[in-house]
C-alpha positions as CSV (number, residue, x, y, z in Angstrom):
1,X,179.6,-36.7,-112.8
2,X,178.9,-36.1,-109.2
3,X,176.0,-34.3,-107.3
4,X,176.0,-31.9,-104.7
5,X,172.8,-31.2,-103.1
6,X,172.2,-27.6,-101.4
7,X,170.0,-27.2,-98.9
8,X,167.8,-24.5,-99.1
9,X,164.2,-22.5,-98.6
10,X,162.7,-20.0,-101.0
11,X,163.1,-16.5,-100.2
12,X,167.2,-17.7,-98.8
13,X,169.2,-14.9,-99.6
14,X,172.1,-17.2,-98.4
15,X,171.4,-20.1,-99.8
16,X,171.1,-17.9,-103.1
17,X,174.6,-16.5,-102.8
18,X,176.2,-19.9,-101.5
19,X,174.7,-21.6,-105.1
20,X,176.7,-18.4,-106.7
21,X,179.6,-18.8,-105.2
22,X,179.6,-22.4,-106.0
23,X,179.1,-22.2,-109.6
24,X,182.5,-21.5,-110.6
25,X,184.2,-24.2,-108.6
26,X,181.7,-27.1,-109.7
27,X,181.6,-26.1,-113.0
28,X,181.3,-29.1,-116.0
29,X,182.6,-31.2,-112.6
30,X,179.2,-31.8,-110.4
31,X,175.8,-31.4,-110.7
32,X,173.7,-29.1,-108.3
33,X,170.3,-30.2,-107.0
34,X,168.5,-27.7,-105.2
35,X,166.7,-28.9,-102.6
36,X,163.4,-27.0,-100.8
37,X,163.6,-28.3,-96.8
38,X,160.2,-27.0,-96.3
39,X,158.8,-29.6,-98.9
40,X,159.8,-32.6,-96.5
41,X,159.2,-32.0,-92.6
42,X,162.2,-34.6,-92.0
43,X,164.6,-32.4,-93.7
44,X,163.4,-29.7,-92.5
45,X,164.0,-31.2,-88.7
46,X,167.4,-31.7,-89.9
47,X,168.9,-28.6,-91.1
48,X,165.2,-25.8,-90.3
49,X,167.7,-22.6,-89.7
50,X,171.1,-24.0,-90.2
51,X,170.0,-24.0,-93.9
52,X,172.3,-23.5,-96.5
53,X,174.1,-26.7,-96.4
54,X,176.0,-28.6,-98.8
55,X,176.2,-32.3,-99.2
56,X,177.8,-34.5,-101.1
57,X,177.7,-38.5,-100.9
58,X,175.8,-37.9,-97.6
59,X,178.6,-36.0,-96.4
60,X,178.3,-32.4,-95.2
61,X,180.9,-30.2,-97.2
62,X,179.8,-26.6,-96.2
63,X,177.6,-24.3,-95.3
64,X,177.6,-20.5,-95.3
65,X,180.2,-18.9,-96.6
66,X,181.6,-21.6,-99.1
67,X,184.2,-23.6,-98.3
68,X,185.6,-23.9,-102.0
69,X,188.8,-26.2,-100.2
70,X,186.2,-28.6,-98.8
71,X,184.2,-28.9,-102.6
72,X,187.3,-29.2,-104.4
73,X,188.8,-32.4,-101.8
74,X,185.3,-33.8,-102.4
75,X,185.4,-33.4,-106.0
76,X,189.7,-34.8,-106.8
77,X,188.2,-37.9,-104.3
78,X,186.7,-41.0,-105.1
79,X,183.2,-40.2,-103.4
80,X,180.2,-39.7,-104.9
């Protein structure tokens, strides 16, 4: 099964509604992994306000809004 890691920060009302929106199109196909930026200062460098962001096999697929076309080519490839 894959993983899809979402970045994120407490209090994210974005983040919170991108992890909605992405339950039904990962569903019993990938894993989520929520990840807090603020607990590591290098990712929060990387992505500090552009925050949520998706990522899969290193690989960013969206941020906010979803883009459900970009999870579902990641998920029918071979990546990950």
């Amino acid at each position: 099964m894959k993983t899809l890691r979402l970045f994120s920060r407490p209090e994210c009302h974005l983040c919170d509604e991108l992890a909605i929106a992405l339950e039904p199109v990962i569903r019993g196909r990938a894993r989520l992994e929520i990840v807090n930026i603020d607990d590591d200062l290098t990712l929060k460098k990387r992505y500090g306000l552009r925050i949520p962001v998706l990522v899969g096999d290193e690989q960013e697929l969206s941020a906010y809004p979803l883009d459900a076309v970009a999870v579902e080519a990641f998920l029918a490839s071979d990546h990950g």
